[in-house]
Legacy VTK file of the C-alpha trace (Angstrom):
# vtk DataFile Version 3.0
C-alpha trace
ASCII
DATASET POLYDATA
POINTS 85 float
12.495 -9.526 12.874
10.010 -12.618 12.878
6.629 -13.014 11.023
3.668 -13.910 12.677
1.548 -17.200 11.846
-1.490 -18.845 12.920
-1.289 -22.526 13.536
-5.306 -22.613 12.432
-8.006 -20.612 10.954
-9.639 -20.731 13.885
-6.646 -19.048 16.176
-6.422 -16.608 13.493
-9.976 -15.895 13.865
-9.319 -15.057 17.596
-6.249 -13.584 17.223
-7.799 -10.885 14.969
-11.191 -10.591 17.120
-8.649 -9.135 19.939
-7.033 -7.383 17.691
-10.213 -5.005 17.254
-11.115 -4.852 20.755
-7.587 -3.877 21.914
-5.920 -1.241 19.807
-2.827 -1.882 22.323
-2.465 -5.629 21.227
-0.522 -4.928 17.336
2.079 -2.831 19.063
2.760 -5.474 21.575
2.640 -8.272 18.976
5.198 -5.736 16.945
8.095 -5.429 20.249
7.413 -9.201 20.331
8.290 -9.839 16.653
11.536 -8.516 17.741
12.238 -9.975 20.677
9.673 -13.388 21.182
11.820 -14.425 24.042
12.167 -11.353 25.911
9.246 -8.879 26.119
5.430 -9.022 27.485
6.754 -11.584 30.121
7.421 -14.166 27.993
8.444 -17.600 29.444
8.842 -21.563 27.996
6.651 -23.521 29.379
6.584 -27.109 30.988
4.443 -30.146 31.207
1.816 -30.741 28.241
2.654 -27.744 26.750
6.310 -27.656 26.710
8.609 -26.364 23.920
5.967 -23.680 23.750
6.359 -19.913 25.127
3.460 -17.775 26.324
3.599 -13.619 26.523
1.005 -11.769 27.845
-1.123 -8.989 26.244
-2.686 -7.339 29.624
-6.018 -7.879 31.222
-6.058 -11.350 30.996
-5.090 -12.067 27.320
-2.722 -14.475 26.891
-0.817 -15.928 24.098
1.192 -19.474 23.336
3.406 -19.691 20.393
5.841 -22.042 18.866
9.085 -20.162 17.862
10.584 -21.452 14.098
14.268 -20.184 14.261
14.790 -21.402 11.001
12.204 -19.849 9.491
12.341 -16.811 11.654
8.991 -17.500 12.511
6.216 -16.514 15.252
3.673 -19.812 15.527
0.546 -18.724 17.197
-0.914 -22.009 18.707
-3.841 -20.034 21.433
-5.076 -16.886 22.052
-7.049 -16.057 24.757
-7.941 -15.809 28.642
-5.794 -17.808 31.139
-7.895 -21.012 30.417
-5.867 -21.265 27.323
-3.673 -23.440 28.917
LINES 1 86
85 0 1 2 3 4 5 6 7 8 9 10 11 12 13 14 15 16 17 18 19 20 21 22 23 24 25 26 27 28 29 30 31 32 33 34 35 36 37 38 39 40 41 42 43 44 45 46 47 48 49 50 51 52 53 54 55 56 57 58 59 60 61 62 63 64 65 66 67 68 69 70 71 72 73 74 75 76 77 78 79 80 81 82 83 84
């Protein structure tokens, strides 16, 4: 199972601001810690953001994250609406 970890105080700000709106949003980030590659429609992505993944929490809440293997580690780098990219 991975951890999960901010990149910033401010992302960590926003990642627990959606976390009280959306009671939903822990149990996804839980079946992620398990799988970061393969649940909530996670995908790499390309161009300026590439070597990053992004999963999606419903509505339009997105996330991008850096995965540390070695650490066994969940970076969170944005949280937010699609404009996060």
């Amino acid at each position: 199972m991975y951890k999960i970890a901010t990149a910033s105080k401010n992302v960590e700000k926003r990642l627990r601001k959606y976390l009280e709106m959306r009671n939903d949003i822990a149990g996804k980030l839980d079946r992620l810690r398990n799988n970061p590659r393969g649940e909530l429609g996670a995908h790499q992505l390309y161009g300026r953001l590439e070597g990053k993944w992004s999963c999606w929490f419903g509505s339009n809440i997105r996330m991008i994250y850096v995965i540390d293997e070695l650490n066994k580690t969940i970076i969170v780098q944005a949280v937010g609406t699609h404009k996060v990219y």
